[in-house]
C-alpha positions in Angstrom: 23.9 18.3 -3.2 20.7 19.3 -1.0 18.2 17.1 0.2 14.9 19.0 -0.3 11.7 18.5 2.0 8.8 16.9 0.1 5.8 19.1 1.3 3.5 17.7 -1.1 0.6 15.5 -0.1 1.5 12.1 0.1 -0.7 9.7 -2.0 -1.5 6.3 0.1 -3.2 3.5 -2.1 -5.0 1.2 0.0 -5.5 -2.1 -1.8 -8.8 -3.6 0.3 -11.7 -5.6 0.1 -12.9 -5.8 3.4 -15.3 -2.7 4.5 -14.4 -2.7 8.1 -10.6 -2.9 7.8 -11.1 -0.4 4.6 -12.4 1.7 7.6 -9.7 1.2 10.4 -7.2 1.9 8.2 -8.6 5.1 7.0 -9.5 6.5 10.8 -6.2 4.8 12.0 -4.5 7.6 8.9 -6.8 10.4 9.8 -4.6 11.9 12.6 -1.3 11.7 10.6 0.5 14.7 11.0 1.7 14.1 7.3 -0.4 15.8 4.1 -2.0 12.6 2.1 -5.1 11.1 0.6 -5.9 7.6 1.0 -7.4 6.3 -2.4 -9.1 2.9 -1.9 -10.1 -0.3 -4.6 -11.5 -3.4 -3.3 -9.8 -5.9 -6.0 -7.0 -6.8 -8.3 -8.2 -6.0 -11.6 -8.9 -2.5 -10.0 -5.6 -2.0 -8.3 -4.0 -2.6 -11.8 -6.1 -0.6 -13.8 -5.6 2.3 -11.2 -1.8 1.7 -11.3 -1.4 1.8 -15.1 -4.0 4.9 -15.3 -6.2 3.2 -17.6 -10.2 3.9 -17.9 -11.8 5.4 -15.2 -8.4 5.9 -13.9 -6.7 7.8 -16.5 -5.5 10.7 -14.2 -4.9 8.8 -10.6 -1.7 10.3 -9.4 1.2 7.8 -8.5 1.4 6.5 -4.8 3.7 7.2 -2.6 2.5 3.8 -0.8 1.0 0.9 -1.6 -0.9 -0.7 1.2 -1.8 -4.6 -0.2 -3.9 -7.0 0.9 -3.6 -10.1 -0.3 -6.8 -12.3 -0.5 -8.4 -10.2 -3.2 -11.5 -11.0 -5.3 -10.8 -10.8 -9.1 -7.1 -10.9 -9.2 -5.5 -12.2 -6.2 -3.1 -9.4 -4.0 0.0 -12.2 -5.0 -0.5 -11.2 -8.7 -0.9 -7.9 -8.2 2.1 -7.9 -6.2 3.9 -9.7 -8.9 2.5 -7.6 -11.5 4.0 -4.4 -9.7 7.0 -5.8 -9.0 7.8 -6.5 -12.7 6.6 -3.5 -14.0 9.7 -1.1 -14.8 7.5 2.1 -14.1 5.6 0.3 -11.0 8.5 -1.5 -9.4 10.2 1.2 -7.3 6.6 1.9 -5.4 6.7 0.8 -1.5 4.1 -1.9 -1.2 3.6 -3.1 2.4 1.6 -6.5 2.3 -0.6 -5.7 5.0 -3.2 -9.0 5.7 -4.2 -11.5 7.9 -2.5 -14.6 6.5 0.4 -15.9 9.1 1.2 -18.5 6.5 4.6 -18.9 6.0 4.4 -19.9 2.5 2.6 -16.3 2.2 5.4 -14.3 3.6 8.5 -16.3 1.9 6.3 -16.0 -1.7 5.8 -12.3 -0.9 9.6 -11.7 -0.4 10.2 -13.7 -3.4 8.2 -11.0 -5.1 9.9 -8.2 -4.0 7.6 -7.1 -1.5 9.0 -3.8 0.9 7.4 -5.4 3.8 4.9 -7.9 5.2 2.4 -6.9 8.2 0.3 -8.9 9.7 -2.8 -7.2 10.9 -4.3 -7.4 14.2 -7.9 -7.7 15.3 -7.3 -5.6 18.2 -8.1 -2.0 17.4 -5.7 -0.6 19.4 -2.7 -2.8 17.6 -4.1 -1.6 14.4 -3.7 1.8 15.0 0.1 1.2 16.4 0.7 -0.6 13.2 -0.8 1.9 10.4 0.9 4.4 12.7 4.4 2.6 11.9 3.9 2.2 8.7 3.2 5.6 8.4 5.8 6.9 10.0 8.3 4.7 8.1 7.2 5.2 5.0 6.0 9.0 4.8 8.6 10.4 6.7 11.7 8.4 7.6 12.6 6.7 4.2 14.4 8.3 1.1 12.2 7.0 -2.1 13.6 7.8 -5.8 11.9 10.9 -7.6 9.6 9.3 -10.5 
């Protein structure tokens, strides 16, 4: 058995509301050494649509990555998390909760919904950048994901 390198371009769906972070994020991925696109929503009902490929949406390609937030207008990032979670050809997609909320209840409800991981982000531009560039890195390049 051979473990093949996975040259393709990796797909990165930013779930997002917020303009400013929308753009961190983005210029925080743009020197990845790794191939990807970043597609971007700003809400829940979005996210969802994009993730079953219905409307509009119809031909989005899979992620490789989910990147959540969770205070979403329309459908709230906790039920689109729960949503992915318990869809059979959803669930197996990474999705990094990546937000502001240090509430516990947050992160223990998060976990409870399967979540991969749970980031809080930092207002500090410089943090920002360390933390995309760790979930990057992680999740593009070190982790073994199943083939969909």
């Amino acid at each position: 058995m051979s473990v093949e390198t996975d040259e393709k371009h990796k797909t990165i769906f930013l779930v997002e509301d917020n303009k400013a972070d929308i753009r961190l994020i983005q210029e925080a991925l743009k020197n990845s050494l790794i191939p990807h696109q970043v597609i971007t929503v700003r809400d829940g009902m979005d996210a969802m649509a994009y993730l079953r490929q219905e409307g509009e949406y119809a031909d989005a390609p899979r992620p490789d990555l989910i990147l959540l937030d969770l205070n979403l207008p329309k459908k709230d990032g906790r039920e689109v998390l729960a949503e992915i979670k318990t869809d059979p050809k959803l669930k197996r997609i990474p999705v990094v909760v990546l937000t502001t909320s240090h509430n516990d209840e947050d992160i223990f409800h998060s976990y409870d919904l399967h979540v991969n991981c749970y980031i809080t982000k930092s207002r500090n531009l410089s943090q920002l950048f360390q933390i995309v560039k760790g979930i990057e890195d992680f999740w593009l390049s070190t982790v073994t994901l199943p083939v969909e």
